[in-house]
C-alpha positions as CSV (number, residue, x, y, z in Angstrom):
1,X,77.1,5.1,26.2
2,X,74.4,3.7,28.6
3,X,73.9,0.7,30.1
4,X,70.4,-0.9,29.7
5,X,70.8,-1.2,33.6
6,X,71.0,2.5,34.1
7,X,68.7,4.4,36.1
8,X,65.9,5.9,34.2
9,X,63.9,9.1,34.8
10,X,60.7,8.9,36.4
11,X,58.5,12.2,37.4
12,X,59.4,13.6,40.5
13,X,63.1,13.4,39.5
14,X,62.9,10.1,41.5
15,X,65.0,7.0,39.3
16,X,63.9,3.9,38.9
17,X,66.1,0.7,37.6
18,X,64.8,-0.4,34.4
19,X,64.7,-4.4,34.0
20,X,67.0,-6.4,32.8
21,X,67.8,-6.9,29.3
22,X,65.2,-9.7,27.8
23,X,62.3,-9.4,30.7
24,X,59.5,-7.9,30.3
25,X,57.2,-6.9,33.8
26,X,54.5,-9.1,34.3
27,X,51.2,-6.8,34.6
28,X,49.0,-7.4,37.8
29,X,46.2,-8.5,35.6
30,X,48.2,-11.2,34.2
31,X,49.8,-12.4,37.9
32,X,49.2,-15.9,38.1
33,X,45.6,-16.6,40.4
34,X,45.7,-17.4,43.5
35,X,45.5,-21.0,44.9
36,X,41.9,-22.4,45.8
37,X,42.2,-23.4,49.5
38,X,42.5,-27.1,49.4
39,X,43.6,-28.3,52.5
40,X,41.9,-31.3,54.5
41,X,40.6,-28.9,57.3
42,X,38.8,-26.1,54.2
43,X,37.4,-29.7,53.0
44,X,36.1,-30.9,55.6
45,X,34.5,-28.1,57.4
46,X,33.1,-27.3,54.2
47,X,31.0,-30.6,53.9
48,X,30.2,-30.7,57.3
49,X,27.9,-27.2,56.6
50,X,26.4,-28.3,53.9
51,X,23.6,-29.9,55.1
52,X,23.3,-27.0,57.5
53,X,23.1,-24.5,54.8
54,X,21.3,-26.4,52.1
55,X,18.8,-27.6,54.3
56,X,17.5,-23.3,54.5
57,X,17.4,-23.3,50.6
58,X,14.1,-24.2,48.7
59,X,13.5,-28.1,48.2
60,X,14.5,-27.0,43.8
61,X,17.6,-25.3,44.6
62,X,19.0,-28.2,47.6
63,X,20.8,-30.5,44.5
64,X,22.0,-27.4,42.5
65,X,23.6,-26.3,45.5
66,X,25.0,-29.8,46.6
67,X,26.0,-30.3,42.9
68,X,27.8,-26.9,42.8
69,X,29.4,-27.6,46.0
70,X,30.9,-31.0,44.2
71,X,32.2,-29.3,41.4
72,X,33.6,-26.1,43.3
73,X,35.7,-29.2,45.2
74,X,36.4,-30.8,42.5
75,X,37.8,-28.1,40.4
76,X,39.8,-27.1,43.8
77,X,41.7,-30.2,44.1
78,X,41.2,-33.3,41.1
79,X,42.6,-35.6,43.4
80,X,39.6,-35.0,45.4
81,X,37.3,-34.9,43.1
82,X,35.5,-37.9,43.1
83,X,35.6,-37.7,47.0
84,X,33.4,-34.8,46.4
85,X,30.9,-35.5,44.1
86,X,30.2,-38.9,45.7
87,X,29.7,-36.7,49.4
88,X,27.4,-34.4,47.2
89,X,25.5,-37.3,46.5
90,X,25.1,-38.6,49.3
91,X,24.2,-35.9,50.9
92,X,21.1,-35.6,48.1
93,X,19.8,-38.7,49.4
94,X,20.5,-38.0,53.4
95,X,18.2,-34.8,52.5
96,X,15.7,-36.7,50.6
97,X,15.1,-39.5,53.6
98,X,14.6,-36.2,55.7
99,X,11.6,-35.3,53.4
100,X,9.9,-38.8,52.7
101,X,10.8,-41.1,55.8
102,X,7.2,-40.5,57.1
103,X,5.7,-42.3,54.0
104,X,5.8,-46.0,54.8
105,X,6.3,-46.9,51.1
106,X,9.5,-45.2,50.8
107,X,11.6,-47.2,50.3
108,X,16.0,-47.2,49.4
109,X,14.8,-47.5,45.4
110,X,12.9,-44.6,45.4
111,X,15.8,-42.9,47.0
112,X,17.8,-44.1,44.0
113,X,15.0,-43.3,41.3
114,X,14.3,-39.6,43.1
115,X,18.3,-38.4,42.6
116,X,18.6,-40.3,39.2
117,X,21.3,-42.5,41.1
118,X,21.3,-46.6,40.5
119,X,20.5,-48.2,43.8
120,X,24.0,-49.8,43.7
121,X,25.8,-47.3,43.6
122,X,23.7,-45.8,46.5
123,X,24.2,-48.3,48.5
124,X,28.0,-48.4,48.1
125,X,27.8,-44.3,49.0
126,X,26.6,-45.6,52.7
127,X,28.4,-48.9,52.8
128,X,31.5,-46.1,52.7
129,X,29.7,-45.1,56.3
130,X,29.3,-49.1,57.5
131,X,25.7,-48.1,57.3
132,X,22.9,-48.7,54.4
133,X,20.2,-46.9,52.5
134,X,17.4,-48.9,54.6
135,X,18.8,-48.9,57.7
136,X,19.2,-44.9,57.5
137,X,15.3,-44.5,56.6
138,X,14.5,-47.1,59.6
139,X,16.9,-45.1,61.7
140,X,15.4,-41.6,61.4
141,X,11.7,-43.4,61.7
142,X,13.1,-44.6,65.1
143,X,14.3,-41.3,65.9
144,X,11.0,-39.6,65.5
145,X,9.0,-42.0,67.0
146,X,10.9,-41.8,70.0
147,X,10.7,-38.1,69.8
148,X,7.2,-38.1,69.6
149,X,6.5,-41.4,72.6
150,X,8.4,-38.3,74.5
151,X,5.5,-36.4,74.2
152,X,3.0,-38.5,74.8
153,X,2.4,-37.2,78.2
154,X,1.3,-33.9,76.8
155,X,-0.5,-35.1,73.4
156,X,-2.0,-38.2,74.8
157,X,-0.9,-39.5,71.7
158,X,-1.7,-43.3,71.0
159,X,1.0,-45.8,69.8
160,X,-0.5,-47.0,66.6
161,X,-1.1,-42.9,65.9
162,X,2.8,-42.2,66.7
163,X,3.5,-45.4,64.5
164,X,2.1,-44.2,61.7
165,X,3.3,-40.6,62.2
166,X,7.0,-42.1,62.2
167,X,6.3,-43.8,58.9
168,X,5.1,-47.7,60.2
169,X,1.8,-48.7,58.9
170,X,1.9,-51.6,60.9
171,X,2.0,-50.8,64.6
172,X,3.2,-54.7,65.7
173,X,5.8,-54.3,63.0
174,X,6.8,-50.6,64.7
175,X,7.1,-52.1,68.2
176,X,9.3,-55.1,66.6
177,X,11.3,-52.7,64.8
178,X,11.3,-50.2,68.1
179,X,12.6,-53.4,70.1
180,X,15.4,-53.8,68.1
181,X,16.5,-50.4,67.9
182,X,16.3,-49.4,71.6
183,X,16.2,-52.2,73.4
184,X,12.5,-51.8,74.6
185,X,8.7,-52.0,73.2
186,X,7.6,-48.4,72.7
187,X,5.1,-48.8,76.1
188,X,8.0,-50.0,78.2
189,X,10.0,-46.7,76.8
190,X,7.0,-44.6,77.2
191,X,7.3,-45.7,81.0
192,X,10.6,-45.3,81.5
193,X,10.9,-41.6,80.4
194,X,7.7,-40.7,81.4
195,X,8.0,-37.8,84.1
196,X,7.6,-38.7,88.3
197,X,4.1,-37.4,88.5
198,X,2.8,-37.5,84.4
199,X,1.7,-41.2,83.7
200,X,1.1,-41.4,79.4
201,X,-2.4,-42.2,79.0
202,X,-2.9,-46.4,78.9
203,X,-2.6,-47.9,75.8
204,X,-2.2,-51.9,75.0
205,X,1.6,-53.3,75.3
206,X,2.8,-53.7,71.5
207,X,5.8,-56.4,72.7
């Protein structure tokens, strides 16, 4: 008599050892899935593009995508989850100060009101940052406006134009704001970068 462990037949002549009494194979289709990659480095690279690639997708698709992105993370690792979705969020609103800080009424509600977020709970997503909701529209109005006193050599740009371009309707409330950012009033900056040889065109010191 045969032993259930005996070789069996196979074609070719070749044998094969058949399994052991009570296991049944476990087909390829029904192998367990693999592991989504979940360490802190997949995580972290991963936000860190975002911006970079959602910022190339139409203005509609930006919050599927950073929504997507949340869940995807989520799904990955729970204990992350709600790391994820609040990175998503912010990211909505980091995307949405790139696209409305030139309007001087935009303000951090609106931000809220835009994303469907409330405005506390937006402004605990940048407190997690040390920074706030205002002070990152402010910031990025600063940044342009210092961008653009750059090229005021070459555009002959005046300040109350570049003021307003930056999202300050109030040019004496741009160089206050300007002073406390940089240091400087926007003509003493305009001086000091201005090129040996390119003086800005003269405009009245906004101190």
């Amino acid at each position: 008599m045969r032993s259930r462990s005996d070789s069996v037949k196979v074609s070719g002549g070749d044998t094969a050892s058949a399994p052991p009494s009570g296991r049944k194979s476990t087909p390829a289709s029904r192998a367990a899935p693999k592991a989504v990659p979940t360490a802190p480095g997949f995580r972290s690279s991963t936000t860190a593009n975002a911006a970079r690639f959602s910022g190339r997708l139409a203005p509609g698709l930006q919050d599927q995508f950073l929504d997507l992105l949340a869940l995807m993370m989520a799904k990955a690792d729970p204990h992350t989850g709600e790391s994820a979705v609040r990175t998503a969020h912010r990211q909505r609103a980091v995307l949405l100060v790139e696209k409305r800080f030139r309007d001087p009424e935009f303000t951090a509600r609106d931000v809220a009101a835009e994303i469907n977020l409330s405005e506390r709970y937006l402004q605990k997503l940048f407190a997690d940052d040390d920074q706030t909701v205002s002070g990152t529209i402010r910031g990025r109005r600063i940044a342009e406006a210092r961008k653009l006193l750059d090229k005021r050599a070459v555009t002959g740009s005046s300040i109350a134009s570049i003021a307003a371009a930056s999202g300050f309707a109030d040019a004496a409330y741009f160089s206050r704001v300007f002073r406390q950012e940089t240091g400087v009033s926007p003509t003493a900056y305009v001086h000091r970068s201005a090129e040996d040889g390119n003086p800005s065109p003269a405009d009245p010191d906004l101190s």
